[in-house]
C-alpha positions as CSV (number, residue, x, y, z in Angstrom):
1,X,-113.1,-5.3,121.0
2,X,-110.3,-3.9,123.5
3,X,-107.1,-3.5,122.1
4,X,-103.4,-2.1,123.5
5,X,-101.6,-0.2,121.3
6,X,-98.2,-1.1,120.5
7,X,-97.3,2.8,119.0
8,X,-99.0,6.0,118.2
9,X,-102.2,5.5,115.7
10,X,-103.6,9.0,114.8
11,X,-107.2,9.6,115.8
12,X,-106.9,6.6,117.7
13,X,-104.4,6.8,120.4
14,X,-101.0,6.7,122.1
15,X,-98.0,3.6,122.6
16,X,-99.7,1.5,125.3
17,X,-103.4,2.9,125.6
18,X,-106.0,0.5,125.5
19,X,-108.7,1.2,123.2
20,X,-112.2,-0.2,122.0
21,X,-112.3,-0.5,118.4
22,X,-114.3,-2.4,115.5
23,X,-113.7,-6.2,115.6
24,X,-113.3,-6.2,112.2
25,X,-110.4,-2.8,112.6
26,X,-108.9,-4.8,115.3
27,X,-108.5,-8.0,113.7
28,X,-108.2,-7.3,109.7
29,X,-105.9,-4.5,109.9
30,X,-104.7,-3.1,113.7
31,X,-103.3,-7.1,114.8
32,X,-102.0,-8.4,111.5
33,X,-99.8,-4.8,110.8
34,X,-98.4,-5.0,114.6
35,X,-99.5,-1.9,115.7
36,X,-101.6,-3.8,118.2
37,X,-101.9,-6.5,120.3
38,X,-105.5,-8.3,122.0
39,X,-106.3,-6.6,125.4
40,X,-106.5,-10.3,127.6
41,X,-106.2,-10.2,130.8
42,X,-102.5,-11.3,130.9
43,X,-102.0,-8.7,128.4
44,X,-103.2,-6.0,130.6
45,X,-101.3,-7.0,133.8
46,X,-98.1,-7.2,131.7
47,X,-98.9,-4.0,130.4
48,X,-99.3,-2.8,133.9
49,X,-95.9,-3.8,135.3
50,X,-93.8,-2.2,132.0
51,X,-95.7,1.1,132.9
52,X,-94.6,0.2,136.1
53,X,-90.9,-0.7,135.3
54,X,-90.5,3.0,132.6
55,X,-92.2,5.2,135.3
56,X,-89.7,3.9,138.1
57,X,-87.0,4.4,135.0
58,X,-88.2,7.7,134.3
59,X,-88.3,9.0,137.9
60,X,-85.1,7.8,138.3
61,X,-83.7,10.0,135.3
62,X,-85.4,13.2,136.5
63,X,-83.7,12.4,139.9
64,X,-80.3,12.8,138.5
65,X,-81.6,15.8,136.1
66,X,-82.6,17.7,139.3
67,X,-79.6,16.7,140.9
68,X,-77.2,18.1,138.0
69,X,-79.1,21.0,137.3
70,X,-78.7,22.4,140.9
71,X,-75.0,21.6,140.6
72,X,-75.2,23.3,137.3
73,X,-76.4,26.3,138.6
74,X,-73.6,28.2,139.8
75,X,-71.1,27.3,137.0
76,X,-69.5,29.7,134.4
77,X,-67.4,28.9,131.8
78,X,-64.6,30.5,129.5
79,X,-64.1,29.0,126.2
80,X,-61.6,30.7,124.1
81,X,-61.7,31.3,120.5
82,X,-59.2,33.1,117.8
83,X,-60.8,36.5,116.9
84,X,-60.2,39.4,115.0
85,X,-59.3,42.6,116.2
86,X,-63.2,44.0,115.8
87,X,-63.8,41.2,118.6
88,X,-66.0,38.7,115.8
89,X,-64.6,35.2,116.0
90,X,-64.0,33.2,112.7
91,X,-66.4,30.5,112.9
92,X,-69.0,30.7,115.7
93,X,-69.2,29.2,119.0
94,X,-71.2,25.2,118.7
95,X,-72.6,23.1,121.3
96,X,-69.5,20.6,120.6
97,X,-67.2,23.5,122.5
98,X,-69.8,23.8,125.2
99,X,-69.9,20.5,126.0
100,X,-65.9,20.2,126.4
101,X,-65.8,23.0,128.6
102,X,-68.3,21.2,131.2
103,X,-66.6,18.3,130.7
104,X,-63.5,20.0,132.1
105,X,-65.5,20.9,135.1
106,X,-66.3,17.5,135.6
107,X,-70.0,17.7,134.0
108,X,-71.2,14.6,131.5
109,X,-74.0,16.6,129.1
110,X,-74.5,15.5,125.5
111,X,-74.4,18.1,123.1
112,X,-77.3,17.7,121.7
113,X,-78.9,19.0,124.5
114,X,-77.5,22.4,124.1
115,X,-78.8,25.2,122.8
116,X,-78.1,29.1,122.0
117,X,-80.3,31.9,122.6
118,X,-78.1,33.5,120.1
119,X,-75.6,32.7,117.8
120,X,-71.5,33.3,119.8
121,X,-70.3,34.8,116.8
122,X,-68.8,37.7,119.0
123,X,-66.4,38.0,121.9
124,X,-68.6,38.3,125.0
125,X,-71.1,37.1,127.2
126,X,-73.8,34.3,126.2
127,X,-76.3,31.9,128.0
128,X,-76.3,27.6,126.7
129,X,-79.8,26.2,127.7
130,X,-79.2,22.8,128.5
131,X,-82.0,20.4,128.1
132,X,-81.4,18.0,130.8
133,X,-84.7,16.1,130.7
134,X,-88.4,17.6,129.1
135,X,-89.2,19.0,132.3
136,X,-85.9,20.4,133.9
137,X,-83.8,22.8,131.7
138,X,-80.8,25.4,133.1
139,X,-79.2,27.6,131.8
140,X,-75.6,28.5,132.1
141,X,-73.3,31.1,131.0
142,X,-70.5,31.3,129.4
143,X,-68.2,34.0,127.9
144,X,-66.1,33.8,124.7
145,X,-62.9,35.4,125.1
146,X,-60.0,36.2,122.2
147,X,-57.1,33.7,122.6
């Protein structure tokens, strides 16, 4: 019995594979729970055309990731914090700050696609990985100055 997965089933298989399983697997416990649906043949070709639809999607997304990161390439930003005369700033440096500053420079990122190397607990000079999509990541300086 051929079935397409409607989400991840460990040791079985990934969100829209189609797999051969037991009748009795497919039909007493895979079906009635929703985690998968009968592999007919108008199954399949709907199957086929959402794969089709999220890969044109996805290409689409890494298009504009690509296109950002090379724009994001030659950018370096200030963000200023209080500090003490040693040079430590109270508080640290968070993604929420980083992601103003590009929006300043006329860059949309989320914040939660930033990440430190290291902590900016100091005045100085640190590097933001932005995580513009899983396969294209930059990274972008920035320095932390004493206001």
């Amino acid at each position: 019995m051929d079935v397409i997965l409607k989400q991840d089933v460990k040791n079985l298989g990934e969100k829209d594979d189609i797999v051969k399983v037991k009748p009795g697997y497919g039909r007493n416990f895979l079906i009635p729970q929703g985690v998968a649906i009968l592999a007919t043949e108008s199954a399949r070709k709907v199957l086929a055309e959402n794969l089709k639809q999220a890969q044109f999607k996805q290409d689409k997304i890494r298009k504009d990731a690509d296109a950002l990161a090379t724009q994001l390439e030659n950018v370096k930003l200030t963000i200023g914090a209080k500090a003490g005369e040693s040079g430590k700033i109270f508080g640290a440096i968070n993604t929420i700050q980083v992601a103003d500053a590009l929006k300043k420079q006329g860059f949309d990122v989320d914040r939660r696609r930033i990440t430190f190397d290291q902590e900016p607990k100091m005045v100085g000079e640190y590097t933001a990985n932005l995580n513009l999509h899983k396969e294209v990541k930059v990274k972008v300086p920035f320095e932390v100055v004493a206001e």
